[in-house]
C-alpha positions in Angstrom: 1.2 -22.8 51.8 2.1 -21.1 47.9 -0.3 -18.4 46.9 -1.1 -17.6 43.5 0.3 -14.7 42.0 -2.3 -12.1 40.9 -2.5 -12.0 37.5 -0.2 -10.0 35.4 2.2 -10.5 38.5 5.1 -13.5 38.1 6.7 -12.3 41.3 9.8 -12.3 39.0 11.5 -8.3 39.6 13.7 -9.1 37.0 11.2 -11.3 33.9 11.5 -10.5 30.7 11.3 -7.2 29.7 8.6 -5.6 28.0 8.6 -5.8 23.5 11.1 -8.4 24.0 10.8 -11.1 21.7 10.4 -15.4 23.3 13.6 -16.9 22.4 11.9 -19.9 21.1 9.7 -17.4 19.0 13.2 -15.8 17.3 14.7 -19.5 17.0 11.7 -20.2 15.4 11.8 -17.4 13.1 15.3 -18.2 12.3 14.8 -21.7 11.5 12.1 -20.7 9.0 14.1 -17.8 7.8 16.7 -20.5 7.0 14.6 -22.7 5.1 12.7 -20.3 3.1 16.7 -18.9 2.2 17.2 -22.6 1.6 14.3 -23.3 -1.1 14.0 -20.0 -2.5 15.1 -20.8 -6.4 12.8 -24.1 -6.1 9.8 -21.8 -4.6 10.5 -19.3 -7.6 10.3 -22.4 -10.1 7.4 -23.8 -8.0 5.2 -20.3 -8.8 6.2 -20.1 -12.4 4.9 -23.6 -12.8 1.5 -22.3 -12.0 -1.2 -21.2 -14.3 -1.6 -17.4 -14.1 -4.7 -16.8 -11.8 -3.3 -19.7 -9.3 0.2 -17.7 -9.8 -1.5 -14.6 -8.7 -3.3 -16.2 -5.6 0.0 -17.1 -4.4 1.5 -13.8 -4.7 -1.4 -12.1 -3.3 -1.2 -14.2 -0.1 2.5 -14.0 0.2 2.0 -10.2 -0.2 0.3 -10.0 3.3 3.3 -11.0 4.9 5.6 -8.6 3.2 3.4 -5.3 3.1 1.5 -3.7 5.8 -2.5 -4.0 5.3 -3.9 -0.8 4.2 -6.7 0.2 6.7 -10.0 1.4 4.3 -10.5 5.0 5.7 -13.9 6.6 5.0 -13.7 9.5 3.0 -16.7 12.4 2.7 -17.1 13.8 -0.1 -18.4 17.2 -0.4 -20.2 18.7 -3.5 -19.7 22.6 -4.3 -22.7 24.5 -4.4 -23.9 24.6 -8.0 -23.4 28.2 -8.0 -19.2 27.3 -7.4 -19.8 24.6 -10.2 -21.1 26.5 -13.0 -18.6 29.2 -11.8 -15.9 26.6 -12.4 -16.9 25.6 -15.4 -17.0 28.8 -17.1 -13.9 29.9 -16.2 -12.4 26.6 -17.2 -14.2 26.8 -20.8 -13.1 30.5 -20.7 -8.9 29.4 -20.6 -9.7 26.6 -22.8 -11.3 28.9 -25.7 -8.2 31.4 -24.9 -5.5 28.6 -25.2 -7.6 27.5 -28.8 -7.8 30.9 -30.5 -4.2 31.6 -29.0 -3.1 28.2 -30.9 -5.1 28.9 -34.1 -3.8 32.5 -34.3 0.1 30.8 -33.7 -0.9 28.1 -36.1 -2.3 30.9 -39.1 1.3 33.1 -38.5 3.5 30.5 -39.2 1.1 29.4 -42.4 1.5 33.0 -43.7 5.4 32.8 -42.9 6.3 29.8 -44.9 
């Protein structure tokens, strides 16, 4: 009598190893590979023929097979206290009204110069 192998168990020592690919999956993969190699100007012709929002559907979807999806990460946002903000701010109008009077004063020597 054959008993059933529990599962997860082949009873094969020596299967596959684990990560490596089905060799019909990388024949597969070749053969499409080929083709794609194969039609690649027509492809390119194909898209330009397009009008520009089907154009960019295209090339959106053919993007998710190229670049990795970008996982949306939540982000917290944290407001100074208003104390820090007006702090900020102050200083910030402080260099800005330095930087002016520094570029007025630069601006009225050269005047007298010429």
């Amino acid at each position: 009598m054959i008993m059933a192998q529990p599962k997860g168990k082949t009873g094969n020592l020596n299967g596959r190893p684990k990560g490596t690919p089905n060799r019909s999956t990388s024949e597969i993969r070749n053969i499409f590979q080929s083709l794609l190699e194969e039609n690649l100007s027509q492809m390119k012709a194909d898209i330009k023929a397009l009008e520009p929002k089907q154009r960019i559907d295209v090339l959106l979807k053919l993007t998710e097979f190229i670049l990795p999806k970008v996982k949306e990460e939540p982000t917290a946002l944290s407001l100074p206290d208003k104390s820090k903000f007006h702090s900020f701010v102050e200083e910030a109008n402080r260099e800005f009204e330095a930087k002016r009077r520094n570029a007025f004063l630069d601006n009225e020597i050269d005047i007298n110069i010429k």
